[in-house]
Every structure is written in structure tokens, then in C-alpha cells.
N, C-alpha and C positions, 0 to 999 in steps of 0.2 A: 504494500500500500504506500502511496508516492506520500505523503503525509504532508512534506515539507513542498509540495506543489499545490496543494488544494486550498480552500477556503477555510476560514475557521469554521464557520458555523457547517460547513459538512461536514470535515473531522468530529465537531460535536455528536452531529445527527447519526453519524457510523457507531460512534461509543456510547450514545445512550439507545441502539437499537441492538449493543449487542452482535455487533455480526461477526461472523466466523470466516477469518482467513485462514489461518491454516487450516484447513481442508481435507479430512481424509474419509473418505465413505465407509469404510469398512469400522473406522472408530468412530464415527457419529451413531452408525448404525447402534454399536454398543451403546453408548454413550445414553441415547435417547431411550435405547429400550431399558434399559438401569434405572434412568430415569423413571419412568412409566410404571415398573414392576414395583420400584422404591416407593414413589406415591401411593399406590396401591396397600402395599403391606405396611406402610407406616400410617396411613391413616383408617388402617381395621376397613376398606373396602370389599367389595364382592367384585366388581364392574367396570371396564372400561364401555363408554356409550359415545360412540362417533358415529354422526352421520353421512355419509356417502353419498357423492354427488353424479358420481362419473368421470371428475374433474382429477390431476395428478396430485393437489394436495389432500387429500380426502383420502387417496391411493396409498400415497406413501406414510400418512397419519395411519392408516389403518393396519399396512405391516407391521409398523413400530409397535401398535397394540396390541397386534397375533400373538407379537414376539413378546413381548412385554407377560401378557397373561398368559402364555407357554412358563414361563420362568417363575413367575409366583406360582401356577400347579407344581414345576418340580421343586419347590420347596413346602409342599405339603397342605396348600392350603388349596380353597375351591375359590374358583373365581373364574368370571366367564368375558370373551370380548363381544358385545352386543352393537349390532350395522345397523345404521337405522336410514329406511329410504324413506322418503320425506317430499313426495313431488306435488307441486298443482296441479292436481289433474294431471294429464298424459305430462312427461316430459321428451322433447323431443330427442335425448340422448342418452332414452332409457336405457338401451341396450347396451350403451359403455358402461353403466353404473351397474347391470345386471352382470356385465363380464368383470368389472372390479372385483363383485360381490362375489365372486366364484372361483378367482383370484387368494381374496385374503382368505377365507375360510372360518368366518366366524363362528364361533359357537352358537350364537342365535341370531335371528337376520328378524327386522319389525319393519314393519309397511305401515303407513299413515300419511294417506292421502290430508294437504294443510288447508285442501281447499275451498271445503263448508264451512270450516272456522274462523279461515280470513277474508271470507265474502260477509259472512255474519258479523264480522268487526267490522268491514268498510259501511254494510249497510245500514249497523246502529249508527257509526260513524255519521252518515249521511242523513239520518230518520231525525238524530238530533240537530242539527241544522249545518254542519261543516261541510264547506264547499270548497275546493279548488280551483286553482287558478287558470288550467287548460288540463287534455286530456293527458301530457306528458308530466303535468305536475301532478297528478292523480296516479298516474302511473308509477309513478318514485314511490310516492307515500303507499299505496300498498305494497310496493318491491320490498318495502324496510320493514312493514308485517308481516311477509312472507319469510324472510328471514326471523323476524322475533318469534311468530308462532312456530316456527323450525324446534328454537332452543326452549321453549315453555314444553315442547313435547319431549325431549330430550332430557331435561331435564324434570319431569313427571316420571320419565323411567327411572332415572337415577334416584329419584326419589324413592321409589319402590323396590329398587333391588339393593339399595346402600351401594349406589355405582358412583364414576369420577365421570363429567363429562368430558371430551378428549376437543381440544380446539383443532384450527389447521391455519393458523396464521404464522407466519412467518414475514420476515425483515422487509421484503420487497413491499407486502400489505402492508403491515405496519405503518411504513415510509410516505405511502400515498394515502395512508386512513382508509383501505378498499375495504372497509368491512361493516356491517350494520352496529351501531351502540347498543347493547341491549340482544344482540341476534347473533349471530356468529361472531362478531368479537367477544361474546360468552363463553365463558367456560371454564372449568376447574387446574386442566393442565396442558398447557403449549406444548408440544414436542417439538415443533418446526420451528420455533422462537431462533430468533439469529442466523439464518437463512437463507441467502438469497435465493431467486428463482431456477438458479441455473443449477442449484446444490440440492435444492428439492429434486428435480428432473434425476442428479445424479444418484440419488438414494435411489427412486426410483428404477432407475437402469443396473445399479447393484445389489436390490431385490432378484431384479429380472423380469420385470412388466413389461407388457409388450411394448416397442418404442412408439408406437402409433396412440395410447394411451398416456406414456410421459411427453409427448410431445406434441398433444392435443391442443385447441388455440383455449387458450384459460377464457373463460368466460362466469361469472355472478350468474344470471341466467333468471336477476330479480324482475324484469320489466314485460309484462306481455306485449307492449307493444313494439318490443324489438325482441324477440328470442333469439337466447344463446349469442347476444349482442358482446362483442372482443373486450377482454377488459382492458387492451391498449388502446381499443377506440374512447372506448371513456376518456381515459387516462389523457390521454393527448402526446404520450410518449411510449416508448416500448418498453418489452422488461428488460430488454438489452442493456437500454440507457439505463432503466433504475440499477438494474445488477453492475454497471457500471460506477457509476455513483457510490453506491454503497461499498466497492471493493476498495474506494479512496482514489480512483482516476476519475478525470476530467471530463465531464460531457458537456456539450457543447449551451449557447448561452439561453438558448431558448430552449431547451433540456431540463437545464437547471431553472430556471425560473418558474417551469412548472413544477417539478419535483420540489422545491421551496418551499412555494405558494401552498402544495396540496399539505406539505409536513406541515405546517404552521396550522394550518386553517382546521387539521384535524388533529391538532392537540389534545383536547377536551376528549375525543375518543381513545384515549391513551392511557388519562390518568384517573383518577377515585375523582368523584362530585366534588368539587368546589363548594367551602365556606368560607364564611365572612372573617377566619382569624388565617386564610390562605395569605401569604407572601404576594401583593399585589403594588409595585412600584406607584402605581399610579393615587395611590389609597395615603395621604400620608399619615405620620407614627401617631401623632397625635390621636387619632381618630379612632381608632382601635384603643388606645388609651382611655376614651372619654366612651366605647362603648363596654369598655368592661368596669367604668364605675359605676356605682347604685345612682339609679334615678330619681331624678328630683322631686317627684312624685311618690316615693317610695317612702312609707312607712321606718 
């Protein structure tokens, strides 16, 4: 990593997301499922509960689970890895997420269709008077439902069997906030954390997944009125350039200014809720000061 050619505030953005240069697949792999198995048995769990998309984070989340709940069984204990498909209605790329699903080999596999309970939320939504602003802004806002009633069901399992739920976020999402607050940025334990896209892919291909499956165009797949829409078109840049970025080389100036913009602007999806005794420059001391004495009103 060129360190002493970059910017400050990337260098920052690199260290507080954690990312991983030295680079070995074969010790991630360990590494991650240690991880996994460790969670597990230190917190008296039964369950890892990842959902499956069809998508190569979801793929290579899911190994690391197989593997993970392999290794707490051979240390004596019972504990299952649970898939959970989770579509609107039809998804158009059922069949990669059925061949994933066939792939990892989970101990139990749960089907729950999201899509009488997120038509049911937009249309209390809507009965109570909440309008939007055109059909594309209607469209977001249930995309980010569909993602939260994802993890409300996921989490309803884990509920029930004393399970962990397993995220699939890694460095490159993180970077650009690609993920819903509340919805798939939920969850109990990151394995992909520190990541980039390129190192995902490579787990991937050191599993031994088919390359047609690690190197599928990544798509969210939240908006029906674009299905299976690229998540570089969103983005407005490739993961090329994020995984570049993130390695501590240089992308170019309109590269970075989006990759910037998006780090910054999805802060708040990173960290615990904000309150009022939060480190806020713009707040000055005093003020805080004069809200933690007794009221002048007060008895």
C-alpha cells in the first residue's frame, strides 16, 4: 500500500475499515471460520442463520458457516448452519441461489417468501396517508423494506433456535454504505468484514465455486423497477476502482470524489444512534455543560 502517495483522509478511510493486505486465502479461510465456530461456542449458541441471495457474498458467507458449524460439531457440541431464501415473489436469479444452496450444504434450508408482509407494510404505509415523491422514490423506500423484513425474519429464526445471524458485508460495502440500516447491515457476526471485493471473489474460487457464480455482476436486487439493476451502476464507479482505493492506490479524480462523497454521507450507517453527549464540533462545550445542570425549574 503506496501510503506515503495517497491522501490523508483515504489512508484514514483504509484503517478504520479494517482492510486486509496481506492477503492469503487459505488463512482467511481459517481465520474466518475460527472466527465463526468461536462466536458460536462462546456465546452458548445452537445456529449460524445467513441468508442466500444467489449473489458471491452470500456464497462465500455461507462456506465460512458450513465450515464454521463443521468445527463446533467436532468439538462435541450440536449446532446447525441454517440458509435462508428470502425472495419477493419469483426472483429472477432463482436458480443461482438454488445452485448456491446445493453448493454449501446446509443442515437446514427455510423458504419465506417477504412479499405479503412488505406489500402489507407499504399499504398500511399508504392507508395512513404517506405519499411519495414519484414512482422511483416509492420504489427505494420499499427496496429498504424488503431488505429490513429480510432481517426481522432472520432474525425471528435466530430467535427461536438460540442462533447468530451471519452478515455478508465486507470493506468495499462498507466504503460506499451499499447496504440497508436496519436490513442487511444487521447482524450479529461479519465474516467478510475487511475485504475487499476482489478477496471475496478469491475465497470464493479457493472454496471452489463455480467461477460463473464468483464472478457474477453483484447486484442488491432491492428495486422492482429495475431488476437485478448492477451495483456499479448505482455506485457510479466500479469495484475495480473501490478495491483500488481501498488497497491505498490512487484512482482517478472523479473516482474518488465519488467514493468520498458516498463514505461520508453514509456515516451514520456505520456507527451506534447518535446522542446529545456525542463529540459534535459544531455543539460548543458550554452547552453540554448547561445541559447537564439541574433546571431552573426544578424543584
Amino acid at each position: 500500500m503506496e501510503t506515503d502517495l495517497i491522501p490523508d483522509e483515504q489512508l484514514k478511510i483504509v484503517q478504520e475499515l479494517k482492510v486486509v493486505h496481506a492477503f492469503n486465502s487459505a488463512a482467511e479461510i481459517v481465520r474466518r471460520t475460527t472466527f465463526l465456530a468461536d462466536q458460536v461456542i462462546n456465546h452458548d449458541r445452537c445456529a449460524l442463520i445467513l441468508g442466500i441471495s444467489g449473489g458471491v457474498d452470500s456464497m462465500v458467507a455461507g462456506y465460512l458457516a458450513h465450515n464454521a458449524i463443521e468445527r463446533v460439531r467436532s468439538r462435541g457440541r450440536q449446532a446447525d448452519f441454517i440458509a435462508v431464501r428470502l425472495p419477493y415473489g419469483v426472483q429472477q436469479d432463482e436458480a443461482d441461489a438454488q445452485q448456491v444452496l446445493s453448493l454449501l450444504h446446509p443442515n437446514q434450508i427455510m423458504t419465506i417468501d417477504i412479499k405479503p408482509a412488505t406489500d402489507a407494510i407499504v399499504n398500511g404505509l399508504q392507508q395512513a396517508g404517506l405519499t411519495f415523491a414519484d414512482p422511483a422514490h416509492q420504489d427505494l423506500v420499499i427496496g429498504n423494506i424488503k431488505a429490513r423484513q429480510r432481517m426481522v425474519v432472520q432474525y425471528g429464526i435466530a430467535s427461536a433456535v438460540k442462533g447468530l445471524v451471519v452478515g455478508t458485508d465486507h470493506a468495499a460495502e462498507a466504503l460506499m454504505g451499499f447496504f440497508t440500516k436496519y436490513g442487511d447491515g444487521a447482524c450479529d457476526v461479519a465474516p467478510l468484514s475487511g475485504l475487499i471485493k476482489q478477496q471475496v471473489r478469491q475465497l470464493g474460487l479457493a472454496f471452489g465455486a463455480p467461477e460463473r457464480l464468483v464472478m457474477k455482476t453483484p447486484t442488491a436486487d432491492l428495486e422492482s423497477l429495475s431488476p437485478c439493476r448492477p451495483d456499479e451502476e448505482v455506485f457510479g464507479v466500479s469495484y475495480d476502482q473501490i478495491d483500488e482505493f481501498l488497497k491505498g492506490n490512487r484512482v482517478d479524480a472523479a473516482g474518488y470524489d465519488i467514493i468520498v462523497r458516498h463514505y461520508r454521507a453514509s456515516a451514520h450507517k456505520r456507527g451506534l444512534p447518535t446522542d446529545p453527549f456525542a463529540a459534535d464540533p459544531s455543539v460548543p462545550s458550554h452547552a453540554v455543560e448547561d445541559m447537564r445542570a439541574p433546571h431552573a425549574d426544578a424543584p
